[in-house]
MARPASE-565790 format. One record per residue (C-alpha): residue number from 1; x, y, z. Coordinates in Angstrom, 1 decimal. Layout:
<recs>
rec baba=NUM | u=X | v=Y | w=Z
...
</recs>
This chain:
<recs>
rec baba=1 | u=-38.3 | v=-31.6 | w=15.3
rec baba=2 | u=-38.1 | v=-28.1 | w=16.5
rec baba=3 | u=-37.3 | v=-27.1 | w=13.3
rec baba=4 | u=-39.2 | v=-29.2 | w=10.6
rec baba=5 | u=-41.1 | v=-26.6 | w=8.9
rec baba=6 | u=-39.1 | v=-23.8 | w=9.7
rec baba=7 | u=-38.1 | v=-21.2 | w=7.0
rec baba=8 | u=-35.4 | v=-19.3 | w=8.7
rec baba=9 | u=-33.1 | v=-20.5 | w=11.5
rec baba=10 | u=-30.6 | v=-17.9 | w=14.0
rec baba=11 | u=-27.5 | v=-19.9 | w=15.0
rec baba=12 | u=-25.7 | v=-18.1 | w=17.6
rec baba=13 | u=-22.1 | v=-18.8 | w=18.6
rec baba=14 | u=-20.4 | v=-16.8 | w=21.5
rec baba=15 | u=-17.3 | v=-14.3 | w=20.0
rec baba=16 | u=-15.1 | v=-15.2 | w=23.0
rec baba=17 | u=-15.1 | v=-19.0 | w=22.9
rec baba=18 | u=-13.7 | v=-20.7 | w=19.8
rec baba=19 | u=-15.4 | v=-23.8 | w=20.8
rec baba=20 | u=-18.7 | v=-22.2 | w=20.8
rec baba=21 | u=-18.5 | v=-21.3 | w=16.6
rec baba=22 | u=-17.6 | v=-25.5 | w=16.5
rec baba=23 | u=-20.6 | v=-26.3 | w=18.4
rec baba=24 | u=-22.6 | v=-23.5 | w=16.1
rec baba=25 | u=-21.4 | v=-25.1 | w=12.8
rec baba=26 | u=-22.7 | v=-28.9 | w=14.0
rec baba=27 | u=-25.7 | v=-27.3 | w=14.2
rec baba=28 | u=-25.4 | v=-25.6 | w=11.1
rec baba=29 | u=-25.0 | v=-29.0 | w=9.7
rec baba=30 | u=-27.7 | v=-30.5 | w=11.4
rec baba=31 | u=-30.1 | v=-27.8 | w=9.8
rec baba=32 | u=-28.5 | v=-28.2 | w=6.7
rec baba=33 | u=-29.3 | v=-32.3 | w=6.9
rec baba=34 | u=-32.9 | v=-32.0 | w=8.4
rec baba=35 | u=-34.6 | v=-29.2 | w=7.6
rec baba=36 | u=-36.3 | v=-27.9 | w=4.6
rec baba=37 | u=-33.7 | v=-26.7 | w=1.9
rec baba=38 | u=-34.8 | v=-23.4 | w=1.2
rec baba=39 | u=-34.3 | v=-22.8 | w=4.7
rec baba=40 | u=-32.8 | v=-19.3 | w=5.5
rec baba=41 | u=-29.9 | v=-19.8 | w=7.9
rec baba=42 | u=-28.6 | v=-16.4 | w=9.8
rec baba=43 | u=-25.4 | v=-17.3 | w=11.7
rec baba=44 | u=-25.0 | v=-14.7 | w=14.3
rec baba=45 | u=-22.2 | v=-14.0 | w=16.6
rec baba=46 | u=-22.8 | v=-12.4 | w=19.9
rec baba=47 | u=-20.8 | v=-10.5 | w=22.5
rec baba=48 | u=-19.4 | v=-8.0 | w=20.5
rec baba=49 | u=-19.7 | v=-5.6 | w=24.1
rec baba=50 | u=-16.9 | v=-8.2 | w=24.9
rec baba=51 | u=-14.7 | v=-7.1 | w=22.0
rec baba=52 | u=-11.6 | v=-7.4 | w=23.9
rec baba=53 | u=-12.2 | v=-11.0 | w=24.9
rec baba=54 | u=-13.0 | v=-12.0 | w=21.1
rec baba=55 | u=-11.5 | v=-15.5 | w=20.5
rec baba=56 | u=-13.2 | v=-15.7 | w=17.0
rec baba=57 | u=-12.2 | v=-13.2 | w=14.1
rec baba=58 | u=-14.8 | v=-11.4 | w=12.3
rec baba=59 | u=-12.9 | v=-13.1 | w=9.0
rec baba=60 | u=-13.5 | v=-16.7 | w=10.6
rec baba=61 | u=-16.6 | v=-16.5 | w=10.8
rec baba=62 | u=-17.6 | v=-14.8 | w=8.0
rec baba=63 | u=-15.4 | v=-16.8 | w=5.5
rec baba=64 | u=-17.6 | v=-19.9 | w=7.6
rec baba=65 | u=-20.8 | v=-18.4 | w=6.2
rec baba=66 | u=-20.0 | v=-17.3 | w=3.2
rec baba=67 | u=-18.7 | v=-21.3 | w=2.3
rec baba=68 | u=-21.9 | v=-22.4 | w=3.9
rec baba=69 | u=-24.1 | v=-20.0 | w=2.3
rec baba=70 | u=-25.3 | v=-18.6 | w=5.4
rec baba=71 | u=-26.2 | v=-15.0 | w=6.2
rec baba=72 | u=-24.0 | v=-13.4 | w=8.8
rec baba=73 | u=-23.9 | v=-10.6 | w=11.4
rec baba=74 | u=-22.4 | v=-9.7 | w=14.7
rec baba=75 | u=-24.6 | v=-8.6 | w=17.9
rec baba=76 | u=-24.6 | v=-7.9 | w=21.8
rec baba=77 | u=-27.7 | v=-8.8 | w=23.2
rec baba=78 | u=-26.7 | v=-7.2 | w=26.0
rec baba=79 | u=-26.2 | v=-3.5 | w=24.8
rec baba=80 | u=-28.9 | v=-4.5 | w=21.3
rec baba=81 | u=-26.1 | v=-3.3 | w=18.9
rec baba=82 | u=-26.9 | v=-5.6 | w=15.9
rec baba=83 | u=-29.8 | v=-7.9 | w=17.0
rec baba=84 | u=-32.4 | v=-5.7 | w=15.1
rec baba=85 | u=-29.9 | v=-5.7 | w=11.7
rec baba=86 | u=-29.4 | v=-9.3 | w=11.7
rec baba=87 | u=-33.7 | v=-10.0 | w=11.8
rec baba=88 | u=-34.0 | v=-7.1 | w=9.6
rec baba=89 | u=-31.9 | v=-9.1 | w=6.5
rec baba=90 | u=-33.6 | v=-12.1 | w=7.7
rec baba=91 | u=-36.8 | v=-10.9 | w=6.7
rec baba=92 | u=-35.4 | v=-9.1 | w=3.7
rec baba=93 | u=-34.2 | v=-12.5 | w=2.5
rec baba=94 | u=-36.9 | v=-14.4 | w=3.0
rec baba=95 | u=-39.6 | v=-11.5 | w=1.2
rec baba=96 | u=-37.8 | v=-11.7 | w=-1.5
rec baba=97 | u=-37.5 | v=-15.3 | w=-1.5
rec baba=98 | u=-41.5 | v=-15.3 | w=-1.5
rec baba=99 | u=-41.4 | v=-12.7 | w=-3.8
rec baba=100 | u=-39.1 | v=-14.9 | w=-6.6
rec baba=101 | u=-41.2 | v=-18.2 | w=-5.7
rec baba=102 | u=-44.9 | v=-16.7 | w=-6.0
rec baba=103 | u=-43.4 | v=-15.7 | w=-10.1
</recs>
């Protein structure tokens, strides 16, 4: 419901528990299932201040999105490394998506 008409969609997962890129890709799915197919999906691992705690590999996660066909990027909401890079391609992606459907 939240996310009916949605065009683009953040999934966050926490870099230092495994368990918490699982509990990201079941949403992934969900999104995938329920919402509109042209929806832009950015999934977005945060943390990366914790770098020496990191349970999930940069690799992991990016070979997850790339299978997925998801956008992906690393951020620490805490220090802000990232968080403005990862909206930044989201709204890249979805101009030129506008741009390619208004042809």
């Amino acid at each position: 419901m939240y996310y009916r008409n949605a065009n683009c969609a953040v999934v966050v997962y926490d870099i230092t528990q495994s368990a918490s890129l699982e509990k990201a890709q079941s949403w992934v799915r969900e999104l995938q299932r329920q919402a509109d197919p042209s929806i832009v999906i950015a999934l977005c691992g945060n943390k990366t201040d914790l770098e020496a705690r990191r349970q999930v590999s940069q690799e992991e996660a990016k070979k997850y999105a790339e299978e997925e066909g998801l956008m992906w990027g690393e951020t620490s909401a805490k220090s802000g490394e990232g968080v403005s890079d990862i909206f930044t391609a989201i709204g890249q992606n979805l101009s030129e998506y506008v741009m390619c459907c208004r042809r």
